[in-house]
Wavefront OBJ file of the C-alpha trace (Angstrom):
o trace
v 0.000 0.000 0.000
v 1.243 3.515 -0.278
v 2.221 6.310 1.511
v -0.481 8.584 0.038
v -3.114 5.601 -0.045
v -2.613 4.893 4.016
v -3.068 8.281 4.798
v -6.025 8.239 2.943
v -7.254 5.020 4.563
v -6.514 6.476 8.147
v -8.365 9.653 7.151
v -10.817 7.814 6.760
v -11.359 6.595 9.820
v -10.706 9.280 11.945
v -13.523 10.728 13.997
v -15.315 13.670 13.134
v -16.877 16.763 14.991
v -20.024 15.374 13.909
v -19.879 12.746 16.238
v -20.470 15.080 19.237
v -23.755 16.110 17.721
v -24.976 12.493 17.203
v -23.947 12.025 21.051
v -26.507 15.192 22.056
v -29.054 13.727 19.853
v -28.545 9.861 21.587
v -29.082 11.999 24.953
v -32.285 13.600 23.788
v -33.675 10.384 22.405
v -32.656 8.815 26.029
v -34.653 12.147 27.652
v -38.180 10.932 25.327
v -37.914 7.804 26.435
v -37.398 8.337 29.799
v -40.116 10.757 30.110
v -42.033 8.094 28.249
v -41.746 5.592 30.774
v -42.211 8.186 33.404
v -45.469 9.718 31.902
v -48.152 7.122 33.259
v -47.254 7.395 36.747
v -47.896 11.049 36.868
v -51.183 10.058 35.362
v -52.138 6.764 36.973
v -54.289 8.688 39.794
v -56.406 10.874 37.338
v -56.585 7.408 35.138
v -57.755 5.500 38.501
v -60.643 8.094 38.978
v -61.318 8.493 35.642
v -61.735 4.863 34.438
v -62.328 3.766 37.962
v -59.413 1.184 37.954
v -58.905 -0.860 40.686
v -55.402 -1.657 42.353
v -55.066 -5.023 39.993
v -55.829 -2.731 36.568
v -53.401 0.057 37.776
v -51.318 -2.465 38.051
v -51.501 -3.771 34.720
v -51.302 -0.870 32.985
v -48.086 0.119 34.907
v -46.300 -2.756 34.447
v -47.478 -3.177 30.406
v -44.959 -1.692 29.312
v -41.847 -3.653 31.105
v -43.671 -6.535 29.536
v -43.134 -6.022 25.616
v -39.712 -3.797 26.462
v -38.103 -6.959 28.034
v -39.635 -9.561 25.687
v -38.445 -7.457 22.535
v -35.025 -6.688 23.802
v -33.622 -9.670 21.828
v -35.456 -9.314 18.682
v -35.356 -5.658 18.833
v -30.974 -6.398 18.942
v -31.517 -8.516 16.036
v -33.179 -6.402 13.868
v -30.734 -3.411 15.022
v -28.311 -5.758 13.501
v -29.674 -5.982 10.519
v -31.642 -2.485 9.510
v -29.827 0.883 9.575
v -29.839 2.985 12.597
v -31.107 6.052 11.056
v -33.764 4.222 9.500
v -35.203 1.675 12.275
v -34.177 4.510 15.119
v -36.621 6.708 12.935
v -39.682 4.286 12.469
v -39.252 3.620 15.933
v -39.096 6.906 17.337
v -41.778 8.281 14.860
v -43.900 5.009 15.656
v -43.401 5.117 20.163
v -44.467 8.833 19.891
v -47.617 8.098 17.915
v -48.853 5.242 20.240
v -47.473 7.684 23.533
v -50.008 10.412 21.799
v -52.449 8.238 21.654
v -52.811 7.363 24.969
v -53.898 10.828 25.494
v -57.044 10.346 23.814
v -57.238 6.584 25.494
v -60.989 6.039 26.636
v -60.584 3.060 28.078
v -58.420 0.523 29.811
v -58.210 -1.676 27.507
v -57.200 0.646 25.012
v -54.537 2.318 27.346
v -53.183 -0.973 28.086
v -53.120 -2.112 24.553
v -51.246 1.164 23.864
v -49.179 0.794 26.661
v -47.942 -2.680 25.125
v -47.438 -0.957 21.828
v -44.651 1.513 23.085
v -42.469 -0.968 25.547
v -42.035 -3.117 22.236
v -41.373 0.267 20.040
v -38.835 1.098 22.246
v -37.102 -1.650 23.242
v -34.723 -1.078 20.281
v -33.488 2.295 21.265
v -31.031 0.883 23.810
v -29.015 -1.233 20.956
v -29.288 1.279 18.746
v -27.526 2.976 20.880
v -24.843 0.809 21.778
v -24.406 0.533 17.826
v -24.167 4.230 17.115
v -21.381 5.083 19.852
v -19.619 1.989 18.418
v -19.437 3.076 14.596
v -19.068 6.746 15.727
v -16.662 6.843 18.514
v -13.541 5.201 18.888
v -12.823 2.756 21.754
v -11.109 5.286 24.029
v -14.290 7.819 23.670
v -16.525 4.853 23.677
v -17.402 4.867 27.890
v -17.668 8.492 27.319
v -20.153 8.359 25.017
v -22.443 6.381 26.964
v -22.535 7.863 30.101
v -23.586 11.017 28.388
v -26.296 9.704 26.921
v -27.127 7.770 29.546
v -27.655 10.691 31.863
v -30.180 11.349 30.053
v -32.546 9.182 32.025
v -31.940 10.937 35.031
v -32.253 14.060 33.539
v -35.526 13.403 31.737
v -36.870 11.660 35.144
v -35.610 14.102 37.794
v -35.798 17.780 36.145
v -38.677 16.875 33.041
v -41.251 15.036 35.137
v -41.928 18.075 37.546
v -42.884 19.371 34.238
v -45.415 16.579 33.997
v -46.897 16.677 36.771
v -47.349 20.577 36.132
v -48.695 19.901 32.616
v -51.403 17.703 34.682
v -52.521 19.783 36.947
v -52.768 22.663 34.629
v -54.161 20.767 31.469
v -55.362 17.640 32.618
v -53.614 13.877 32.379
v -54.096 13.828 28.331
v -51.498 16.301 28.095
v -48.866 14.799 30.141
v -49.467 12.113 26.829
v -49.546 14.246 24.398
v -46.780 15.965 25.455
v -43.972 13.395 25.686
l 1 2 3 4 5 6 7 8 9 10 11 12 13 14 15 16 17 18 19 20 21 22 23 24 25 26 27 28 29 30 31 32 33 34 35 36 37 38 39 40 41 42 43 44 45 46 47 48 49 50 51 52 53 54 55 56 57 58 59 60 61 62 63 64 65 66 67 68 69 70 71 72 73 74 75 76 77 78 79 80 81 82 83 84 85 86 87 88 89 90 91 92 93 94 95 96 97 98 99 100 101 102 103 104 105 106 107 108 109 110 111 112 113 114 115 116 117 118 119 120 121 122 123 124 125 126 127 128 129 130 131 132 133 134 135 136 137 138 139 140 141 142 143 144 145 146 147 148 149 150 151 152 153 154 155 156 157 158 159 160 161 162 163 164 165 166 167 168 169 170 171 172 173 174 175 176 177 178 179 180 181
C-alpha cells in the first residue's frame, strides 16, 4: 500500500466533529424515552378516577410496558443488527411517539393498556441502537464516554422533566402529560 493511499485510509477513519452532535441527539432520544416511561405514573391517579381502575388494573397498565420492552429486547438487537440505525431509530421513534399520543385520547383501559404494550415493544430497540451508534461513531477510548452522556439522560428526563409533567397535569389535565412526551 502507499504512503499517500494509508493516509487516505486512516483519514478515513478518523472521527469527526459530527460525532459530538450524534452524542446530544442519543441523549435527547434517552430524555423521550425516559419521560415516556415516566409519563403514566404522573397520570395513573387521574386514570384511577377516571376509568375507575382498581389496584389489579393500575397495576396492569403500569407494568405493560416492562412486559413487551423486556420480551423485545432480543429481537429488537436482532433487527438493530440488521436495519440501519437512522432508518429503524426513525420508524421507531416516529412510531413510540404516535402510540405515547395516543394514549392521550385513550378512553378506556383496555385501550390504554393495549397502547401501553405498543410503546415498551417500540422502544425496546433504542437501547441497541444505541450501543451501535457510539460503536461506529466513537472510537474505543471515547466509547465509555459516550455512553454515560447519553445515559444521563434518564436521570435528567426523570428528575428535572417530570416536575414538568406533573405541572402539565394539573394545569391541562392527564391527556397532556401524553400528548406531550
Amino acid at each position: 500500500m502507499s504512503t499517500a493511499a494509508h493516509a487516505g485510509l486512516q483519514g478515513a477513519q478518523r472521527p469527526t466533529r459530527s460525532r459530538y452532535i450524534i452524542m446530544v441527539m442519543l441523549f435527547i432520544t434517552v430524555v423521550i424515552n425516559y419521560l415516556d416511561r415516566s409519563n403514566l405514573s404522573i397520570a395513573a391517579p387521574a386514570l384511577k378516577d377516571e376509568f375507575g381502575l382498581d389496584t389489579w388494573h393500575e397495576g396492569l397498565i403500569l407494568s405493560a410496558f416492562g412486559w413487551t420492552y423486556a420480551a423485545m429486547q432480543i429481537p429488537g438487537g436482532w433487527l438493530v443488527d440488521r436495519v440501519s440505525p437512522r432508518v429503524l431509530y426513525a420508524a421507531a421513534l416516529i412510531l413510540w411517539s404516535a402510540a405515547t399520543f395516543f394514549m392521550g385520547f385513550a378512553g378506556s383501559f383496555v385501550i390504554l393498556f393495549v397502547l401501553r404494550l405498543a410503546v415498551g415493544a417500540l422502544e425496546a430497540p433504542a437501547y441497541p441502537i444505541n450501543n451501535r451508534v457510539v460503536t461506529t461513531w466513537f472510537p474505543e477510548r471515547e466509547r465509555a464516554t459516550a455512553i454515560g452522556f447519553y445515559t444521563s439522560g434518564q436521570f435528567v428526563g426523570l428528575a428535572f422533566l417530570t416536575p414538568v409533567l406533573a405541572w402539565l397535569q394539573h394545569h391541562y389535565g392527564w391527556h397532556m402529560v401524553f400528548v406531550s412526551t
